[in-house]
C-alpha positions as CSV (number, residue, x, y, z in Angstrom):
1,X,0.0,0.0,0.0
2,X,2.6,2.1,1.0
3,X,4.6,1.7,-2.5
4,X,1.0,2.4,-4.4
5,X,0.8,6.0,-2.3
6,X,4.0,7.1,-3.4
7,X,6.6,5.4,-1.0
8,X,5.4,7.9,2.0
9,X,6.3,7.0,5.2
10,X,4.4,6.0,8.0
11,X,3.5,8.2,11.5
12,X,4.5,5.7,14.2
13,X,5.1,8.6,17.0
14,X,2.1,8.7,19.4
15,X,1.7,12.2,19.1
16,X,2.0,12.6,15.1
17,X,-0.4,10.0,14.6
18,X,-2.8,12.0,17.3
19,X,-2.2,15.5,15.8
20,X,-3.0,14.0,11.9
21,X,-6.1,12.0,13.3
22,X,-7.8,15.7,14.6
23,X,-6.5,17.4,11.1
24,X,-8.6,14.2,9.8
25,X,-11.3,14.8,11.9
26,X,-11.3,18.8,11.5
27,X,-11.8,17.9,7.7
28,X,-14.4,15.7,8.5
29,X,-16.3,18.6,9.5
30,X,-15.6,20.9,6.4
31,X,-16.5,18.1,4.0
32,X,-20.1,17.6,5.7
33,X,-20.7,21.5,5.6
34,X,-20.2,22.0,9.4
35,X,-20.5,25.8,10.6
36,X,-18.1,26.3,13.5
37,X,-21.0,26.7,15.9
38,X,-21.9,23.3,14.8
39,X,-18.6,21.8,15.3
40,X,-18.2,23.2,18.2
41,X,-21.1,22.1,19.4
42,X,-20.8,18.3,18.3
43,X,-16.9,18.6,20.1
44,X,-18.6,19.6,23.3
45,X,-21.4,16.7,23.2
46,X,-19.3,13.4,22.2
47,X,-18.7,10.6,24.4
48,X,-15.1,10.6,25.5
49,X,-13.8,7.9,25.1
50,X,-11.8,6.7,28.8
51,X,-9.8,3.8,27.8
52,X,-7.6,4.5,25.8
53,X,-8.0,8.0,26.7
54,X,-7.6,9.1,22.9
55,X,-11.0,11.3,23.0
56,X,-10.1,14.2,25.7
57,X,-10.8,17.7,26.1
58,X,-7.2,18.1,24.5
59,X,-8.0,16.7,21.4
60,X,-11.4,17.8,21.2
61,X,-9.5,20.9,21.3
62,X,-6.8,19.9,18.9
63,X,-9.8,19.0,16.4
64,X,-11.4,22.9,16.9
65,X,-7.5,24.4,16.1
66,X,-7.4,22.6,13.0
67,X,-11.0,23.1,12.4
68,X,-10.2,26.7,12.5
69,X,-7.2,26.6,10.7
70,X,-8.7,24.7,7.6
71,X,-12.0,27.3,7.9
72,X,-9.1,30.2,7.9
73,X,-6.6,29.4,5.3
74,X,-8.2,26.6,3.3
75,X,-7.2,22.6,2.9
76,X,-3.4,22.0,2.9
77,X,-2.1,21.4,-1.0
């Protein structure tokens, strides 16, 4: 797979992987046509998620940033 998406390699560091799952997310959000009342909204109401303790206020937060950043200066080429 990797070879077929141009040789890229892999996140492995715990807090790479965690920082490119919220820009995932936070895209998630533009591509459905979430406002970022909305979003916000929706961050404030999920389920954490305790173990593992992925789903916290600090990603929920993470997810806004980038949320904000993508609604700001547009997707990343």
């Amino acid at each position: 797979m990797r070879e077929r998406l141009g040789d890229i390699d892999p996140a492995t560091d715990a807090k790479k992987r965690r920082e490119l799952q919220a820009e995932i997310d936070a895209a998630a959000f533009h591509a459905y046509g979430m406002n970022e009342k909305e979003t916000e909204f929706i961050l404030n109401d999920f389920y954490q998620v305790d173990d593992p303790k992925l789903m916290d206020d600090a990603y929920f937060d993470l997810v806004f940033e980038k949320y904000t950043a993508l609604d700001e200066e547009g997707p990343y080429p």
